[in-house]
C-alpha positions in Angstrom: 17.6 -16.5 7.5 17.9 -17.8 3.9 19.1 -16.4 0.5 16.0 -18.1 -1.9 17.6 -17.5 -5.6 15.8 -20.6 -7.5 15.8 -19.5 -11.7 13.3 -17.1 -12.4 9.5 -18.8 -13.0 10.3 -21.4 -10.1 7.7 -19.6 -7.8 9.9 -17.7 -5.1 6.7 -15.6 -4.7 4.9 -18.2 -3.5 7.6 -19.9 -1.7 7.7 -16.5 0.4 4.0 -16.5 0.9 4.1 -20.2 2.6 6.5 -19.4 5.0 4.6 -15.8 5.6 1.6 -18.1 5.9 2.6 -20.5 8.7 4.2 -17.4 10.5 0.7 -16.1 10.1 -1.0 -19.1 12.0 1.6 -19.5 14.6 0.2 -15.9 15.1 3.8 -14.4 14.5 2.6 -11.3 13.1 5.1 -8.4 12.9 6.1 -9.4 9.1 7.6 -6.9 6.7 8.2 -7.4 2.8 10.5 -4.9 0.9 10.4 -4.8 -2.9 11.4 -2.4 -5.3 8.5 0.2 -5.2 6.9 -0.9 -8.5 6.1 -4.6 -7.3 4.2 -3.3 -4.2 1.1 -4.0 -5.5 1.7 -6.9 -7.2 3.0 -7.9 -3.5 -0.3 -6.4 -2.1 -2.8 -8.8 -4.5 -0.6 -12.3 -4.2 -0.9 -12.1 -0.5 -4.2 -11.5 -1.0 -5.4 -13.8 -3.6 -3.1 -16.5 -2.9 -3.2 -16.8 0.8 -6.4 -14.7 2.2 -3.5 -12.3 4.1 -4.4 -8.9 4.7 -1.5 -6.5 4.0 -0.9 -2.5 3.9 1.6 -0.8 1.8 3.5 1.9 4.1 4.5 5.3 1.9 4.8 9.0 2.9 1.0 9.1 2.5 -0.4 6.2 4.7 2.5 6.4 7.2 1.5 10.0 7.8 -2.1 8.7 8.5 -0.9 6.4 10.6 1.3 8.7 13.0 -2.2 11.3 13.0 -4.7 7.8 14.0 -2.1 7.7 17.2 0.3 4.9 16.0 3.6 6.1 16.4 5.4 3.8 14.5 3.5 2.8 11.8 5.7 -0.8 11.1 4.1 -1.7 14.1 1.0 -3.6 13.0 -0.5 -6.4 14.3 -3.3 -7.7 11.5 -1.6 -6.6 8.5 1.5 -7.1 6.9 3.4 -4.6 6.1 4.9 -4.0 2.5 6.9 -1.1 1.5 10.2 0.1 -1.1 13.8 0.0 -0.6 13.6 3.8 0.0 11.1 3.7 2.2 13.0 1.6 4.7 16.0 3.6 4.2 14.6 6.6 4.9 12.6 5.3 8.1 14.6 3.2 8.7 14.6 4.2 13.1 11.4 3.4 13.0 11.8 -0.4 11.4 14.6 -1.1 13.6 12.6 -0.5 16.6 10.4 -3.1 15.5 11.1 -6.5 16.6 10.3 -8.3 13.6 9.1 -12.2 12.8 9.9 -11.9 9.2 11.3 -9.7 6.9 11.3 -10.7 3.1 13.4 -9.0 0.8 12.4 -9.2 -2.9 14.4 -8.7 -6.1 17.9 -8.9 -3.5 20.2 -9.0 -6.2 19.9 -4.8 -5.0 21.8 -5.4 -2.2 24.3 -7.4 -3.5 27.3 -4.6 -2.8 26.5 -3.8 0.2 30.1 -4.1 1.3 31.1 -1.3 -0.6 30.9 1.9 1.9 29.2 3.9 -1.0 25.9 1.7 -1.0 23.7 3.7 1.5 20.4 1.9 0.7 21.7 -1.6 1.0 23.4 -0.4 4.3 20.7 1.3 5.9 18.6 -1.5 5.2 21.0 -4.4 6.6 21.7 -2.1 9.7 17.6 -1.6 9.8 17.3 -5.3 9.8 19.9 -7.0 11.8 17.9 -8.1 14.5 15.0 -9.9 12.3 14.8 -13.3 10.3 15.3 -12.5 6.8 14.2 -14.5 3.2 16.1 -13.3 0.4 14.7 -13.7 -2.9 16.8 -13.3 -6.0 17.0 -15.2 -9.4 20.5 -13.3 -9.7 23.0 -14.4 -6.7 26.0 -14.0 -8.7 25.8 -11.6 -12.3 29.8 -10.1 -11.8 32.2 -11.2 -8.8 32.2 -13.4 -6.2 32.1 -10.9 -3.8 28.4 -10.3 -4.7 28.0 -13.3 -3.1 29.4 -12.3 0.1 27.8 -9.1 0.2 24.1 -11.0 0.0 25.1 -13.8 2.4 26.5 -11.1 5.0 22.9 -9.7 4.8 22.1 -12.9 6.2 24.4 -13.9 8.0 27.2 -11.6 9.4 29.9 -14.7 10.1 29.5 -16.7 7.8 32.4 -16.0 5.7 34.3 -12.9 8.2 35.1 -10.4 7.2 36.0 -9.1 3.4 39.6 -9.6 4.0 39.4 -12.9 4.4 36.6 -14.1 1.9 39.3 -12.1 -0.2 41.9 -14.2 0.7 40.1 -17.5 0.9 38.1 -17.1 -2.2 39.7 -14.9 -4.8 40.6 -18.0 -7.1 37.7 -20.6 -7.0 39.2 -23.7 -8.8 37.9 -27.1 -8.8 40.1 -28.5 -5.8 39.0 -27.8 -2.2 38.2 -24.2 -1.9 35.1 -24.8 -4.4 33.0 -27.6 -2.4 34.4 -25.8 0.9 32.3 -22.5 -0.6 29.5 -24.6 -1.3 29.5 -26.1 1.8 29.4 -23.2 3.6 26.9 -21.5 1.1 24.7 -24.7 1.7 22.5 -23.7 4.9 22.1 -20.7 3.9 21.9 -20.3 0.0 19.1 -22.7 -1.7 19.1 -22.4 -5.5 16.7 -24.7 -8.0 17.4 -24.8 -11.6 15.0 -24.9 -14.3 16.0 -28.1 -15.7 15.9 -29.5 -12.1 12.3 -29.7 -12.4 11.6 -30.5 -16.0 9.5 -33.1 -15.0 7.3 -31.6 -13.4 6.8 -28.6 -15.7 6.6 -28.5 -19.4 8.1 -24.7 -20.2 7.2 -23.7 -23.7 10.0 -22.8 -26.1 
């Protein structure tokens, strides 16, 4: 998987949506999104305005439907994407590990950022939903406070890359300019893709 955190405006969304896309036509279709529950619709209309993809928003209501229609896991869908809350994975969150998932993308990310701290349930009932499936990250905030931010997204991603806390601890605490700087962004490199605004000026004229 991938942490996406390119500055707000640079089209993450639609980054996303591409990859969904080609999953789509290589007929990979057990996707999942997770946003906060506000930008479910606004989820819903991209995928459907932007890349003809049908989707269906899972909450109490239509999951309930579901489980009535004879579908005993509702995440298990086969022509629709499936799009639901932070909440609703945590509190389902059996059923969306018994799913064995092509894609999982995980909008506004930045939420799961302290995951590594024993009291954030949601973030850990999420990463211990998902540990199985191939995960985008999308955040315009990787880093707001401490490093270890950082290592709580990347672990989402990718368990090994840095061990455990201990050692990002000890290998990381005091990021200067000599080696343990590029060796961070060395390691952060496969994994971590981040595109500035004034990257692409141009190609885009912002207004003031």
């Amino acid at each position: 998987g991938a942490v996406l955190a390119d500055e707000v405006g640079l089209g993450k969304t639609i980054e996303a949506g591409i990859v969904i896309s080609q999953k789509w036509a290589e007929r990979k279709r057990k996707i999942l999104i997770v946003a906060p529950a506000n930008l479910r619709k606004q989820w819903n209309q991209e995928m459907a305005d932007k890349f003809f993809l049908h989707t269906t928003i899972l909450e109490a209501k239509s999951f309930n439907e579901e489980i009535q229609k004879g579908n005993f896991n509702p995440f298990n869908q086969n022509d629709n994407i499936v799009i639901c809350s932070y909440q609703f994975v945590k509190s389902k969150a059996v059923y969306v590990s018994k799913v064995d998932w092509d894609l999982v993308v995980i909008d506004e990310a930045h939420r799961l950022r302290n995951v590594y701290k024993s009291s954030n349930k949601i973030a850990k009932a999420i990463k211990e939903a998902l540990s199985h499936a191939p995960k985008i990250l999308l955040t315009a905030t990787p880093l707001q406070n401490s490093l270890l931010e950082l290592y709580g997204l990347v672990s989402i991603v990718d368990e090994y890359c840095f061990g455990d806390l201990k050692s990002f601890k000890t290998q990381y605490a005091r990021v200067t300019t000599d080696n343990n700087f590029d060796d961070l962004k060395q390691r952060l490199e496969p994994i971590c893709k981040r595109t500035l605004r004034r990257q692409v000026l141009e190609y885009i004229n912002y207004t003031n």
